[in-house]
C-alpha positions in Angstrom: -205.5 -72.9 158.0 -206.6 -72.4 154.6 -204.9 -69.4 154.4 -201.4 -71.0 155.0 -202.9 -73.9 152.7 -203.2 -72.3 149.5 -200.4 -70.7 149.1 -198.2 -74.1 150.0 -200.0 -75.9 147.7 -199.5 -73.2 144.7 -195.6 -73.5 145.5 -195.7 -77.7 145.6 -197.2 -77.7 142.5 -195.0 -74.6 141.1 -192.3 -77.1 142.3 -193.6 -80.0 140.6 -194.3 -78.2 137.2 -190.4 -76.8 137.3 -189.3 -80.6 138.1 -191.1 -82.3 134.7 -190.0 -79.5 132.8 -186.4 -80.1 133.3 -187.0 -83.7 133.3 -188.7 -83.0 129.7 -185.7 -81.2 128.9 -183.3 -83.9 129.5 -181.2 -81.6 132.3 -179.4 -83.2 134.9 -181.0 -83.4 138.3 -184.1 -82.1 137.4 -186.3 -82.8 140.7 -183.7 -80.6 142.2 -182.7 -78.2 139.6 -186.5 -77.8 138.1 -188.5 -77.0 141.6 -185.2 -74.7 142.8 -185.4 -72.3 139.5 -189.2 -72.2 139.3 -189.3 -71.3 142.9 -186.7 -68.6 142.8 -188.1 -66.8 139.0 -191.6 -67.0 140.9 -190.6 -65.6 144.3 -188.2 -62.8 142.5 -191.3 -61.9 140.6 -193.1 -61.3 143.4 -195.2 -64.8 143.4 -196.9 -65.6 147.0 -194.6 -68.7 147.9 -194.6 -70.9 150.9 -192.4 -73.3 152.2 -193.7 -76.9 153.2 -192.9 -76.6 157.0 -192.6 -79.9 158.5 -192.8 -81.9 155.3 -188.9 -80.3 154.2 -187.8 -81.4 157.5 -188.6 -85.1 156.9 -187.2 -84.8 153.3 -184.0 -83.7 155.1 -184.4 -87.2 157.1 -184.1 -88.9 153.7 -180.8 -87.9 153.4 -179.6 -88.5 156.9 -180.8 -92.2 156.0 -178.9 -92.3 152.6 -175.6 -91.0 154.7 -175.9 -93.5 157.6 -176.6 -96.4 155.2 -173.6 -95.4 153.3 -171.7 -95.7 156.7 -170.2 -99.1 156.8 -167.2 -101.3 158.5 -165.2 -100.6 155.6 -165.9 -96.3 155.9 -164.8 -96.6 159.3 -161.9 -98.6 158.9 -161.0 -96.1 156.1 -161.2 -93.0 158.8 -157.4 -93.3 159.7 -156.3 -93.2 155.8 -158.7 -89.5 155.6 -156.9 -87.8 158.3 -154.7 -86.5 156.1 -157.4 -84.2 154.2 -160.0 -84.1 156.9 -156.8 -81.9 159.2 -157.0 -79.4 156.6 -160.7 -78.6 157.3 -160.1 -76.6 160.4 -157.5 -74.9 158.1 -159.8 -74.0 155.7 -162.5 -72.9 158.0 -159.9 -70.3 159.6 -159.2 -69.4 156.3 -162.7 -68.5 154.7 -163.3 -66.3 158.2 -160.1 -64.4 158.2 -160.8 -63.2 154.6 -164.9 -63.3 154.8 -165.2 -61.2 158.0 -162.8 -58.3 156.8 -164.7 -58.9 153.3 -168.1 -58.1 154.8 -166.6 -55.5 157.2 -165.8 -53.3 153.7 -169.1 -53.3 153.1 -170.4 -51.7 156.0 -172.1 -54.5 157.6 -171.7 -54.6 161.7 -169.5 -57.0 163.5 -172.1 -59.7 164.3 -173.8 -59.7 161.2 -170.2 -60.1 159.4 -169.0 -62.6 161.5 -172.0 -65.3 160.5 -172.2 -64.3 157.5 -168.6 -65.6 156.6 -169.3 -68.8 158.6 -169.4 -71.9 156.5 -172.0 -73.3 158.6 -175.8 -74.4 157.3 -178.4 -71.6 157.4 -180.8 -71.6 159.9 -178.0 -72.4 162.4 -176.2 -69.2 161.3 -179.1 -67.1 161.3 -179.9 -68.0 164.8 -176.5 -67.6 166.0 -175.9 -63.9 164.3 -179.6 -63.1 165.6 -178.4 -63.9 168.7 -175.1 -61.8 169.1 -177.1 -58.4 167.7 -177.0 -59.1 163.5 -179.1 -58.6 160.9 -181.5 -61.7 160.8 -182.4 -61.3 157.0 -179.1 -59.7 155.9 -177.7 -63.3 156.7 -180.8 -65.9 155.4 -180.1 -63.8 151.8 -176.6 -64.0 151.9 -176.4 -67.9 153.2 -179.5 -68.6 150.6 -177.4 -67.0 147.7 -174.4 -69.1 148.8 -176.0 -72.6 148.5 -177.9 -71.6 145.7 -174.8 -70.5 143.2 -172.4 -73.5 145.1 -175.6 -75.9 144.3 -176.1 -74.3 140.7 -172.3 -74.2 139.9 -171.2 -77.5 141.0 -172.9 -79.5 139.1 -171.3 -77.6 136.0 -167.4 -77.8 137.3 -168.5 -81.9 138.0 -169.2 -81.8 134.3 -167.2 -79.6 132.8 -163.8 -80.3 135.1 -163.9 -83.5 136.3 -165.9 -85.9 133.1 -169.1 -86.6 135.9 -172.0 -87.8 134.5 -174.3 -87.2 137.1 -176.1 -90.0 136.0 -175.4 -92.5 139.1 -178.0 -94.5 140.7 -179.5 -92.4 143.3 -180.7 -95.8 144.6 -182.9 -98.9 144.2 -187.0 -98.6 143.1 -188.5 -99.5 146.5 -189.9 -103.1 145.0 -186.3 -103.8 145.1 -185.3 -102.7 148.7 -187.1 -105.5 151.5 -190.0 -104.5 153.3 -188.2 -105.0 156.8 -184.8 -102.8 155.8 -187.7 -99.9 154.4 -189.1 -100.3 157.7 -186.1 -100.0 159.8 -185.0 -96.8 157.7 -188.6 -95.1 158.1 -187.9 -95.7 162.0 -184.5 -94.7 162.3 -185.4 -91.3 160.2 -188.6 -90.5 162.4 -186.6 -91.5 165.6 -183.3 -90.1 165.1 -185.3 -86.9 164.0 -187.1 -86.3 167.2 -184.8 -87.6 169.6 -182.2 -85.1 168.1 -184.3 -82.3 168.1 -185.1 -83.1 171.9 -181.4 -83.1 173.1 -180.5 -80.0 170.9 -178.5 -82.0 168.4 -177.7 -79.1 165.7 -178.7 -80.2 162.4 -181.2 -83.0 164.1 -183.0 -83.4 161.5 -180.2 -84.8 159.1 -177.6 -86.1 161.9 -179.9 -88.1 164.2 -181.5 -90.2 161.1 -177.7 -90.4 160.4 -176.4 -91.6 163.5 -179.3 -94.5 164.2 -179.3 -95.5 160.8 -175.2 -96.1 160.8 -175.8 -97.4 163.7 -177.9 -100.3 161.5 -175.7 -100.8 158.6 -173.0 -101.0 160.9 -174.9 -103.7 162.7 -175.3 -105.4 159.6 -179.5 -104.8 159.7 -179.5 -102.4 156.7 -177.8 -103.2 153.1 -179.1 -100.6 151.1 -179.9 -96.8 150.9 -183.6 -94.7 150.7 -185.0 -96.5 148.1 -184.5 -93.8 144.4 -188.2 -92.5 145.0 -187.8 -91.3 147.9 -183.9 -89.2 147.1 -186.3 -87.9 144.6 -189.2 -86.9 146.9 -186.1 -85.2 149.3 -184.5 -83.1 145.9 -188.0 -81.8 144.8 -188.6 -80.5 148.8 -184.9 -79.2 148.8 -184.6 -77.2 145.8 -188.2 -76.2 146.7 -187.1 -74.8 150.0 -183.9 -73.0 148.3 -186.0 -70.7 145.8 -188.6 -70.0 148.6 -185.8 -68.2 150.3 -185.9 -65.3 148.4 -189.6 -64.5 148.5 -190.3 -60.7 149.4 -186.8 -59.5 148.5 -187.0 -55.6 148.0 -184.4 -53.9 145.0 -182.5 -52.5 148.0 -182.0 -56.2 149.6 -181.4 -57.5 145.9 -178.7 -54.9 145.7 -177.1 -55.5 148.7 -178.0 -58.5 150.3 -177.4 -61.0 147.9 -174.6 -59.3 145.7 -172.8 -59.5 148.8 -173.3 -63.2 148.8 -172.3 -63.5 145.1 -168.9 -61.8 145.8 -168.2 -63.9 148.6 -168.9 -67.1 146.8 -166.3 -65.4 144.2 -164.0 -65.5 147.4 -164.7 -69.3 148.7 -164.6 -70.9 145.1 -161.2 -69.5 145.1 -160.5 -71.3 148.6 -162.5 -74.3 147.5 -160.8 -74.8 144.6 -157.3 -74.2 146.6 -157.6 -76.8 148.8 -159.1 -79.2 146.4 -156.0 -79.0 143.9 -154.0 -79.8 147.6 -155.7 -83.0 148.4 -155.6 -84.2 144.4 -152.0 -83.5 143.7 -150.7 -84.8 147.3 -153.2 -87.8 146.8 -155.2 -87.6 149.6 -158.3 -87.8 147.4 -159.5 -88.5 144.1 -160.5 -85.2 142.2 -164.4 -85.7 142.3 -164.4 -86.3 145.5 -161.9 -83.6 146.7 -163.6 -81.5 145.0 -167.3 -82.3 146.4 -165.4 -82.6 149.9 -164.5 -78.9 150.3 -167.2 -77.6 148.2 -169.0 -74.8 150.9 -172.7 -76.7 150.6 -175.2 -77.5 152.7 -175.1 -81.1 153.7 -178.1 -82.3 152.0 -177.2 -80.6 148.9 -173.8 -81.9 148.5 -175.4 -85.8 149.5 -177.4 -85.3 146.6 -174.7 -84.6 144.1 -172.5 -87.1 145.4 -175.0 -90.2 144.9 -175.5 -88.6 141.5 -171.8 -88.3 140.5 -171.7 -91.6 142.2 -169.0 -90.8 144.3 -167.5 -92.1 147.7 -170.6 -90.2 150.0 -168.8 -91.5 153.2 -165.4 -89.5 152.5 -167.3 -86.6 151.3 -169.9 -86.7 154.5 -166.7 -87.0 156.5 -165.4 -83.6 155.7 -168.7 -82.0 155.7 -169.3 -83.1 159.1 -166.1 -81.8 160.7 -166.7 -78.5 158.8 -170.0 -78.0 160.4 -169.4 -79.2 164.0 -165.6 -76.9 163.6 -168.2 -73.8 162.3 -171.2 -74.8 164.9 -168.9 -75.5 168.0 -166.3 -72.8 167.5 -168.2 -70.0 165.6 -169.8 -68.7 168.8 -166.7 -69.0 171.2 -164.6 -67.4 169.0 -166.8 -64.3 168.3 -167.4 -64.2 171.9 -163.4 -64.1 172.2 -163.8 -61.3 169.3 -165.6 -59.3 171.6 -168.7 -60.1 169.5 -171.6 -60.1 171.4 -175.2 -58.6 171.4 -175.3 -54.9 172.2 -177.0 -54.2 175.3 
């Protein structure tokens, strides 16, 4: 036990350290930023690193309560007036795999492996899927990692740069400000909706079932207001944590393969990204921040956090993200089975 202790606690306080300094340094998002760069320096130079286990999983819960309180009568009377934009999502997905899976093909990696690594789909669900049908297990965590790490490093920037975001929006209230009852019912619904979706094989449990009880509140009119701001702070340090751990133990060779294979594609979906995001502004389908934070290939918990901090419209953005993954979950294995992809025997 102690074994597994030490090193965990080395990397929460590495994480913690990184999170003050950016803080100190005035740069935006720094108990996500800070914990995510002093993780990944430390793990490329060849630090023993741990992930938190458990404890990332119930940050991830955080977020699936932020989403579902965002969730209200007036989202889903809105749903009819996003069809316009969330029909292009199944577009886009085709798009990114018939010019990822070729991509990845050129550089010599087998079917399976290039099949789930073009997948916009979150990272442990790709991993198991391409493990599954005969690919390279690690070949994929490194190249998913690098993509959420550049998209997550990057976006920020373009908010900035392109669109006049602050980043400076309300993540939400201090906790003496949110009633005892409504904190509660949001502990609850996270803890529930964790383990109940894990127990029916809901992909992404740990994030969609806090999501689905908790919308299932503020629809109900129980809960008025998000995770109170120290906990969305609690969930970026654990996030940004996890990200960097990702690349402890990489060798040169992986380095040189691996990952620069993720930074060219990333090349390939900001292309895509940005495509489909100057579609949806100039027909008016969306506004431009949140077009753009809408087809931005993240990771759901990622992209939640940059849309509270741009304070943007989270329940158009979550909207699109969820049809992207359940298109990518649900499809992704049918249609490399109707590839002819499957694990060699």
């Amino acid at each position: 036990m102690q074994l597994h202790l030490k090193p965990r606690l080395g990397t929460l306080v590495l994480a913690i350290i990184g999170a003050f300094i950016f803080q100190g340094l005035g740069l935006p998002l720094p108990f996500l930023f800070g914990p995510m760069t002093a993780c990944l320096l430390a793990a490329l130079s060849g630090a023993r690193l741990k992930g938190m286990g458990n404890l990332s999983t119930v940050a991830r819960t955080i977020l699936g309560v932020a989403i579902g309180a965002s969730i209200t009568p007036e989202i889903v009377n809105r749903i009819p007036q996003l069809l316009g934009s969330v029909a292009l999502i199944p577009v886009y997905v085709a798009l990114i795999g018939l010019v990822g899976v070729p991509f990845f093909r050129r550089l010599g990696y087998d079917p399976a492996t290039s099949w789930y690594a073009a997948m916009p789909g979150g990272l442990p669900d790709m991993v198991a899927f391409g493990k599954e049908a005969g690919g390279d297990a690690r070949a994929l965590a490194l190249i998913h990692a690098t993509r959420m790490l550049i998209i997550v490093t990057l976006a920020p920037i373009l908010l900035t740069l392109l669109y006049g975001a602050s980043l400076s929006g309300a993540l939400g209230e201090p906790a003496r400000n949110v009633p005892s009852v409504e904190l509660i019912m949001m502990a609850a619904a996270a803890l529930l909706g964790w383990q109940v979706g894990e127990r029916v094989g809901l992909f992404g449990a740990s994030i969609l079932g806090p999501m689905m009880v908790t919308a299932a509140l503020s629809m109900g009119g129980l809960i008025h207001y998000r995770p109170p701001v120290e906990a969305i702070v609690v969930a970026q340090l654990f996030i940004g944590l996890g990200i960097g751990v990702q690349y402890v133990g990489v060798t040169f060779r992986e380095l040189r393969s691996f990952i620069f294979s993720g930074i060219a594609f990333v090349v390939i979906l900001a292309v895509l990204a940005a495509s489909f995001t100057e579609i949806v502004t100039l027909t008016g389908l969306a506004k431009p921040i949140e077009g753009f934070l809408a087809f931005a290939p993240g990771g759901q918990a990622e992209m939640t956090i940059l849309a509270l901090a741009a304070g943007a419209d989270l329940g158009f953005i979550i909207v699109h993200h969820l049809t992207r993954v359940v298109i990518v979950i649900m499809g992704a294995p049918i249609a490399a089975r109707l590839a002819g992809i499957r694990k060699a025997k």
